[in-house]
BALUM-18638 format. One line per 5 residues: number of its first residue (from 1); their letters; for each residue x, y, z of N, C-alpha, C. Coordinates in Angstrom, 1 decimal. Layout:
NUM = a = X:Y:Z:X:Y:Z:X:Y:Z | ...
// end
This chain:
1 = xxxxx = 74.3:33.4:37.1:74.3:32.0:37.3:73.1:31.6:38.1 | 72.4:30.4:37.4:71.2:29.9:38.3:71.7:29.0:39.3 | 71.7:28.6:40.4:72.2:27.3:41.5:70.6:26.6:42.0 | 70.4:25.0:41.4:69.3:24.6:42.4:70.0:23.7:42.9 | 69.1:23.8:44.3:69.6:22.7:45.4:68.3:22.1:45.4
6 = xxxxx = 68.3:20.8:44.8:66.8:19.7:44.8:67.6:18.3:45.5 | 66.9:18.2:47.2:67.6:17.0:47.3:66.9:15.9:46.9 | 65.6:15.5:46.4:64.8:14.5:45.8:64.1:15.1:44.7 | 64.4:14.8:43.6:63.4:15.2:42.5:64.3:15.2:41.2 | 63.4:15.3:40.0:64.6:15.3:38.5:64.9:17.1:38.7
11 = xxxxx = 65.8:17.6:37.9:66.4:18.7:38.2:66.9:19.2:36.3 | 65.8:19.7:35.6:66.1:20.1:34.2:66.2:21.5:34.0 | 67.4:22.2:33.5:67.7:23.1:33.0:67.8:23.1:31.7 | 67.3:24.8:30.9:67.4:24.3:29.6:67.8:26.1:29.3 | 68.5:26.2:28.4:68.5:27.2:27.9:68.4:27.9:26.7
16 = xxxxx = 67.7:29.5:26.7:66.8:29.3:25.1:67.8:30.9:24.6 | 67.6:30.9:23.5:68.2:31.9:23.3:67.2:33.2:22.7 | 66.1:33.1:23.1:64.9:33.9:23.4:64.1:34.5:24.9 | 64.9:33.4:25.8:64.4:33.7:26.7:65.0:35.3:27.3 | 64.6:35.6:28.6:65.0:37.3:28.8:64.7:37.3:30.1
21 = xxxxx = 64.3:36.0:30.8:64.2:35.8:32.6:64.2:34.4:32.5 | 63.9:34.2:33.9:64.4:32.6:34.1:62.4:32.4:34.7 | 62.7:31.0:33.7:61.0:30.5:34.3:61.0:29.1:35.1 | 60.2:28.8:35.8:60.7:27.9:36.9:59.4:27.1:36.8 | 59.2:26.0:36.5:58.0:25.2:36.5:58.8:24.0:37.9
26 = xxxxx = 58.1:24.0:38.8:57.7:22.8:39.9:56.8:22.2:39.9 | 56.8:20.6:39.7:56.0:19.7:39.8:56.1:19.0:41.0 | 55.4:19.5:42.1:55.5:18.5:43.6:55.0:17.4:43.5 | 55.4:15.9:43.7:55.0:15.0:43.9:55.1:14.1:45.0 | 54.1:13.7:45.7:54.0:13.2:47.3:52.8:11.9:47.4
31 = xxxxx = 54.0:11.2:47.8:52.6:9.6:48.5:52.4:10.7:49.9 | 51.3:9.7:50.4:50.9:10.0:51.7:49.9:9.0:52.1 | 49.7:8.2:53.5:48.9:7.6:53.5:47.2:7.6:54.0 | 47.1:9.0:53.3:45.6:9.3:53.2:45.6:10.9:52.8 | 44.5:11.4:52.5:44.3:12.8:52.2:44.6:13.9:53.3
36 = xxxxx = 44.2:13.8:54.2:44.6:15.0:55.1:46.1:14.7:55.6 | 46.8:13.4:55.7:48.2:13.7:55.4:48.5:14.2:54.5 | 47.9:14.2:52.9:48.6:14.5:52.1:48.5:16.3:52.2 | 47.4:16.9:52.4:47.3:18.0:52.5:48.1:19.0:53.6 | 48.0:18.1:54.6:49.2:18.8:55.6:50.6:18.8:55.1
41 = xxxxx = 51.4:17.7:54.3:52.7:18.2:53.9:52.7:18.7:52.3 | 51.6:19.2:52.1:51.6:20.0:50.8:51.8:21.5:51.3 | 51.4:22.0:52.6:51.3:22.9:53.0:52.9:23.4:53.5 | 53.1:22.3:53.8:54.8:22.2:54.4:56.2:22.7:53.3 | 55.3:22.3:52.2:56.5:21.7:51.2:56.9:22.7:50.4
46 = xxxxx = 57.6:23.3:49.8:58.2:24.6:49.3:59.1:25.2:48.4 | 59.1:25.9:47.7:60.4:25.8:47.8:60.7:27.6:47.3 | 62.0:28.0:47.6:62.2:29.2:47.5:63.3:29.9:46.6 | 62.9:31.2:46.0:63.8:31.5:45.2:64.2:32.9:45.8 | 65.6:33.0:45.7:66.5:34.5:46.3:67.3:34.8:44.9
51 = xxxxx = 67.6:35.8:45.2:68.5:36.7:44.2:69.6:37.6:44.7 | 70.7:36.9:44.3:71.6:37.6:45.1:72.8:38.6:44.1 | 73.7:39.5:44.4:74.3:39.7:43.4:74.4:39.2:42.1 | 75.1:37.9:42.1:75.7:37.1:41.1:74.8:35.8:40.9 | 73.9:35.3:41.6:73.6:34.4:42.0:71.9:34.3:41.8
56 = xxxxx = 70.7:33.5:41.2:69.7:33.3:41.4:69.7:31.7:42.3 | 69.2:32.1:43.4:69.2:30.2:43.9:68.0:29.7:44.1 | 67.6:28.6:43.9:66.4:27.5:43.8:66.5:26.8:44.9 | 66.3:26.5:46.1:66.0:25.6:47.1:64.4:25.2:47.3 | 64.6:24.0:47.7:63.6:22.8:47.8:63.4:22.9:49.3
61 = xxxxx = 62.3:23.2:50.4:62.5:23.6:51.3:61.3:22.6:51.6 | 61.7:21.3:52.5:60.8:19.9:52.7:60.2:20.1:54.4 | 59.6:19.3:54.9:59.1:19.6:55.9:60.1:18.8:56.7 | 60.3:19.1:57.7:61.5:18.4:58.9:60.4:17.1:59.3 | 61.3:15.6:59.2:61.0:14.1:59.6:59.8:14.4:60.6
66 = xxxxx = 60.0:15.2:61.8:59.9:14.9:62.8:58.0:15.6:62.8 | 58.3:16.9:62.2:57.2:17.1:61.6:56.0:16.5:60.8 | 56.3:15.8:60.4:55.6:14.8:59.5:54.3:13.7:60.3 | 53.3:14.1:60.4:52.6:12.9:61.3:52.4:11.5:60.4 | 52.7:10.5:61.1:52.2:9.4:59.9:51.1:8.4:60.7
71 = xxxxx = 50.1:7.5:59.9:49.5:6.9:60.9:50.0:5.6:61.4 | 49.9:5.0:62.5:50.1:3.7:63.0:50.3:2.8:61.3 | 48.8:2.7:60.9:48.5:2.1:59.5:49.5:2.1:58.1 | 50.1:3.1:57.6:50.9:3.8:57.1:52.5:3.4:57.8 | 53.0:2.8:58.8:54.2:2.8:59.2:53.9:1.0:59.2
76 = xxxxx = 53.1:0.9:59.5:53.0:-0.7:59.0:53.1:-1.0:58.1 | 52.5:-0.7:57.2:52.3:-0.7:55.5:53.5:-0.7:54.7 | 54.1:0.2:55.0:55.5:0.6:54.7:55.1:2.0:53.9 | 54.2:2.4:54.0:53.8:3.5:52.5:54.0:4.7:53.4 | 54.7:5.0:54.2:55.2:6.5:55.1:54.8:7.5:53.7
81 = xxxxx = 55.2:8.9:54.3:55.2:9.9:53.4:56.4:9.9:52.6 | 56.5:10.3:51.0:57.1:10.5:50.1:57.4:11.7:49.6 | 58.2:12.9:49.3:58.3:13.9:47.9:59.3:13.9:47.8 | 59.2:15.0:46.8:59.8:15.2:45.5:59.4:16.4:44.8 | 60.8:17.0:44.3:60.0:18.0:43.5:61.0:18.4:41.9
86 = xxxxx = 60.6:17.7:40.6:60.5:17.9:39.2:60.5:19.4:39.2 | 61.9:20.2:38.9:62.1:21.3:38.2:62.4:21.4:36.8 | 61.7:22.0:35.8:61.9:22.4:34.1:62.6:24.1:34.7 | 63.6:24.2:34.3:63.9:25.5:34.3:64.4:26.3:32.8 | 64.0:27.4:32.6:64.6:27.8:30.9:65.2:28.9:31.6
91 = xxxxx = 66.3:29.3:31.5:67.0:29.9:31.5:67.8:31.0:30.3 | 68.5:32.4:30.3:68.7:33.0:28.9:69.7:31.6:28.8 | 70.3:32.3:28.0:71.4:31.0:27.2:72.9:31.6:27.9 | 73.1:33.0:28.3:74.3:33.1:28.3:74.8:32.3:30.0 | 73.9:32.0:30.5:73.7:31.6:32.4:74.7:30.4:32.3
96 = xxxxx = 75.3:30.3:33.5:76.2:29.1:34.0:75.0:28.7:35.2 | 74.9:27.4:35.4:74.0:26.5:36.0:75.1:25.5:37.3 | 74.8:25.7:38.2:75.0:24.8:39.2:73.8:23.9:40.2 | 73.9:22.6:39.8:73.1:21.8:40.7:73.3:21.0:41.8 | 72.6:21.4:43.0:72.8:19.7:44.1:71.9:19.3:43.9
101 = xxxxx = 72.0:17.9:44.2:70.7:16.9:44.2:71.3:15.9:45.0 | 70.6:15.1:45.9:70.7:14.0:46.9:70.4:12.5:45.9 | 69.2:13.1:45.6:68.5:12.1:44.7:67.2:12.1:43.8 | 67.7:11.9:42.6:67.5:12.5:40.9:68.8:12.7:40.3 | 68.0:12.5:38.5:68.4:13.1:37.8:68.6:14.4:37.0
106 = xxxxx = 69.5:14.4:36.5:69.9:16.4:36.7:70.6:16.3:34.9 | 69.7:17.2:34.3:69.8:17.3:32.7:70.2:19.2:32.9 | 71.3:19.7:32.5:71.5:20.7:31.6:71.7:20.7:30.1 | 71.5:21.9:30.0:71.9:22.3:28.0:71.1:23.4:27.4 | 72.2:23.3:26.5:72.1:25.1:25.5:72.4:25.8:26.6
111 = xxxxx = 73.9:26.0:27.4:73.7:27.4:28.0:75.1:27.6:27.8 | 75.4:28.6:27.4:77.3:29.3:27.3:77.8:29.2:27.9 | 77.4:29.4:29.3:78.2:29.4:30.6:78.7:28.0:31.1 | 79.4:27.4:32.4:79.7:26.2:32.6:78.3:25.8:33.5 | 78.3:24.5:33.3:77.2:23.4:34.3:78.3:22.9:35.5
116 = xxxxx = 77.9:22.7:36.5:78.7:22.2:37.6:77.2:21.2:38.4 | 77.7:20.2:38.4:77.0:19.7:39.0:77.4:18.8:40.7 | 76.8:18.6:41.8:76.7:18.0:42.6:75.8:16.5:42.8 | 76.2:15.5:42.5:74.6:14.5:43.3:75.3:13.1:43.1 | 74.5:13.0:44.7:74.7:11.5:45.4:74.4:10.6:44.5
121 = xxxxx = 72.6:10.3:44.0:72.7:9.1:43.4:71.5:9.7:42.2 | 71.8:9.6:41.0:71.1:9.8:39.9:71.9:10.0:38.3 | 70.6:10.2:37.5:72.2:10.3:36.5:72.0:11.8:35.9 | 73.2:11.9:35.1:73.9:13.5:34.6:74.1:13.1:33.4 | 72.9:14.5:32.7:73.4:14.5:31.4:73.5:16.0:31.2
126 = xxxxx = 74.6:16.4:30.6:74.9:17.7:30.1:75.5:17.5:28.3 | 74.6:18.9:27.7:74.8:19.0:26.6:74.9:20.4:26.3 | 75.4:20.2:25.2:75.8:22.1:24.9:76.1:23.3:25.9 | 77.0:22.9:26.4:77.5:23.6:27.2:78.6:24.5:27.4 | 79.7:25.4:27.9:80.5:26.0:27.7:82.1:25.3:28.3
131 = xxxxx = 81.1:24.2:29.4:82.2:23.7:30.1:81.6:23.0:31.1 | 81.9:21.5:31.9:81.7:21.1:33.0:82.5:20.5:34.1 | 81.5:20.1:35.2:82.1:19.6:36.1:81.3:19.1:37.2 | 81.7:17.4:36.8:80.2:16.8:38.3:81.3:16.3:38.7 | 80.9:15.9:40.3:80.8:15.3:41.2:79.5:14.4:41.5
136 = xxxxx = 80.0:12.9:41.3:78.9:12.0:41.4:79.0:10.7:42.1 | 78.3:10.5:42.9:78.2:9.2:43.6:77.8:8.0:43.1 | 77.0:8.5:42.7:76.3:6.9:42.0:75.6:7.4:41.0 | 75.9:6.7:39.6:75.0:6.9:38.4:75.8:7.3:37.5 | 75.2:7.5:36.5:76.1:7.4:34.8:75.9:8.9:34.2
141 = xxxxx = 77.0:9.6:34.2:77.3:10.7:33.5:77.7:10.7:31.7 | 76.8:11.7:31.1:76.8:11.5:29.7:76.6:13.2:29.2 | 78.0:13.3:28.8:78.7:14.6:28.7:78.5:15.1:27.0 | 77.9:15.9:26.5:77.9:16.1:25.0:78.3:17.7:24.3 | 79.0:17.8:23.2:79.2:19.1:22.7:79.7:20.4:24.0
146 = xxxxx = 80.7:20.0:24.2:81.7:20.7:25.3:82.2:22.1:25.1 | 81.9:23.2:24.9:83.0:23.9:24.3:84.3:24.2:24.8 | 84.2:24.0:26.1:85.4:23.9:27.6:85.8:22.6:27.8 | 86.3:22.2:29.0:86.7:21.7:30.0:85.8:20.4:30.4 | 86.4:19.9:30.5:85.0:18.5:31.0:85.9:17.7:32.7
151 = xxxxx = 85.1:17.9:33.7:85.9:17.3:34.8:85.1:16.3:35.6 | 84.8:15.0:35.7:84.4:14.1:36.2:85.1:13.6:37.5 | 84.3:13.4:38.9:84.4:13.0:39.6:83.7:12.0:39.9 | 83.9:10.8:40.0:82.8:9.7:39.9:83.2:8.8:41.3 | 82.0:8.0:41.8:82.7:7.0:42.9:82.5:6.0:42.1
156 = xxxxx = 81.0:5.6:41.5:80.3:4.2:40.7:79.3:4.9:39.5 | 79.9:4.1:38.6:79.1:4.7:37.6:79.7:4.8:36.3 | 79.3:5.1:35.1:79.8:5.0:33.5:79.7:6.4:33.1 | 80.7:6.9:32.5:80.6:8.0:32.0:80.8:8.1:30.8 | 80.0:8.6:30.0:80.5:9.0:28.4:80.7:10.2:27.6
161 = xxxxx = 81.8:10.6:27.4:82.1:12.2:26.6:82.0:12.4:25.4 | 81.5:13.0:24.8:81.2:13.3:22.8:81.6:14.7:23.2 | 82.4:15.2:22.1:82.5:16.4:21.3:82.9:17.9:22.3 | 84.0:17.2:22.4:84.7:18.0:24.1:85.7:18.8:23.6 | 85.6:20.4:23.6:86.6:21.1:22.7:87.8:21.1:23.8
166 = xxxxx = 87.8:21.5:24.9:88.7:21.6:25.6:89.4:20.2:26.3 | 90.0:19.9:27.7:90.3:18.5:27.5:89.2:17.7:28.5 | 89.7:16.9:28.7:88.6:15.8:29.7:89.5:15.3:31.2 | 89.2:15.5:32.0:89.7:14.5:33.4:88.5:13.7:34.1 | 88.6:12.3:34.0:88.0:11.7:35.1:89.0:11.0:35.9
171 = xxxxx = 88.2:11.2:37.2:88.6:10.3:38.7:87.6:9.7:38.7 | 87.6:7.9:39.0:86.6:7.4:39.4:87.4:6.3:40.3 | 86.3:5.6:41.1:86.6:3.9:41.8:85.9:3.2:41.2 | 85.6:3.2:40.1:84.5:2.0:39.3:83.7:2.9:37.8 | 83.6:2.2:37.1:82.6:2.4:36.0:83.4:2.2:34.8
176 = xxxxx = 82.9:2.5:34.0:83.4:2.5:32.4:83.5:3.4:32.1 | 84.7:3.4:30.7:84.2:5.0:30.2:84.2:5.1:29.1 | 83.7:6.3:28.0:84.0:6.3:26.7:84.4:7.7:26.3 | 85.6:8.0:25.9:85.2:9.5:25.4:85.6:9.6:24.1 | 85.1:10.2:23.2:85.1:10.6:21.9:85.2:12.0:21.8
181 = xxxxx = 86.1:12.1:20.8:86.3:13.6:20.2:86.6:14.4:21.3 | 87.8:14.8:21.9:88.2:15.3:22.7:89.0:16.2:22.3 | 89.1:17.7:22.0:89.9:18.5:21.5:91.6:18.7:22.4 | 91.4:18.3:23.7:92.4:18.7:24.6:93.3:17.6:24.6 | 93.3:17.6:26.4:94.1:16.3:26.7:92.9:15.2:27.4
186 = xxxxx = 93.3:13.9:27.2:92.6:13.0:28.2:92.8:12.5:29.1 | 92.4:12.6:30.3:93.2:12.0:31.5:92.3:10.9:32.1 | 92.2:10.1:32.4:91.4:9.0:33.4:92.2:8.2:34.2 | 91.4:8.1:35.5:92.9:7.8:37.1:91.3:7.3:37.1 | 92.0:5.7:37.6:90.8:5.1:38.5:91.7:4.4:40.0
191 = xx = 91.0:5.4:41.0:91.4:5.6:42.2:91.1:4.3:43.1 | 91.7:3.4:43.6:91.5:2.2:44.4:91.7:2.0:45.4
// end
């Protein structure tokens, strides 16, 4: 199982059925209000991969606020420091994927195993997958080719399900929904 924890940035998993290790492309992206800011929290900014038993994990490892120098000019301006960091991950195909994200969007697909997802505000798209399950605060989940289970937790936001062999549950306090082709049962509770 891969797990990233990206609390700002897009968050894409993909899986190939050629692949034979996991490859990890990071794209850091940072305002700053000048060059040598920018270069000091380039130096800061990180991010780290462990391997554990069962587990490969991805963390995003940002510089602490306080750390951060900004100029007088820059806190006026409004243009403080910014990142982010855009993960492409390919993974084999047989891997189960788990993501947090604070804020981004978070794409899995093509992997056998289940996608589970975590995030505050962005949106979720899962496809070809063995089975899911988000947890989402804010943003629109768009679920495709299921071979499992499909479990939506939503606060705000639209969800839509295609081609779900197993069954479907959403909880939400708001959004729309659509699901199509649902092999199981369908359940939807909008919680008030």
């Amino acid at each position: 199982r891969i797990v990233i924890r990206n609390d700002r940035g897009q968050t894409v998993v993909v899986g190939n059925d050629d692949a034979s290790r996991v490859t990890i492309v990071a794209r850091f992206l940072l305002r700053a209000g000048d060059e040598a800011e920018a270069n000091e929290l380039m130096k800061q900014f990180t991010f780290d991969v462990t391997e554990g038993d069962t587990d490969i994990v991805i963390e995003t490892q940002r510089p602490e606020k306080k750390r951060i120098r900004r100029s007088l000019w820059s806190v006026i301006r409004g243009s403080g420091a910014d990142m982010l960091v855009d993960y492409t991950i390919e993974v084999p195909r047989p891997f189960s994927v788990g993501a947090w994200s604070t804020s981004g969007d978070v794409r899995i697909s093509n992997v056998t195993g289940a996608a589970e997802v975590h995030a505050t505000s962005g949106n979720v798209y899962i496809r070809e997958v063995g089975g899911a399950r988000v947890e989402l605060t804010s943003g629109a989940v768009q679920v495709e080719k299921v071979d499992g289970d499909v479990r939506v937790l939503a606060s705000s936001g639209a969800a839509s399900v295609d081609g779900v062999k197993g069954s479907f549950v959403m909880q939400a306090t708001s959004g729309g929904v659509s699901a199509r082709r649902v092999g199981g049962d369908c359940q939807v509770q909008v919680i008030t």
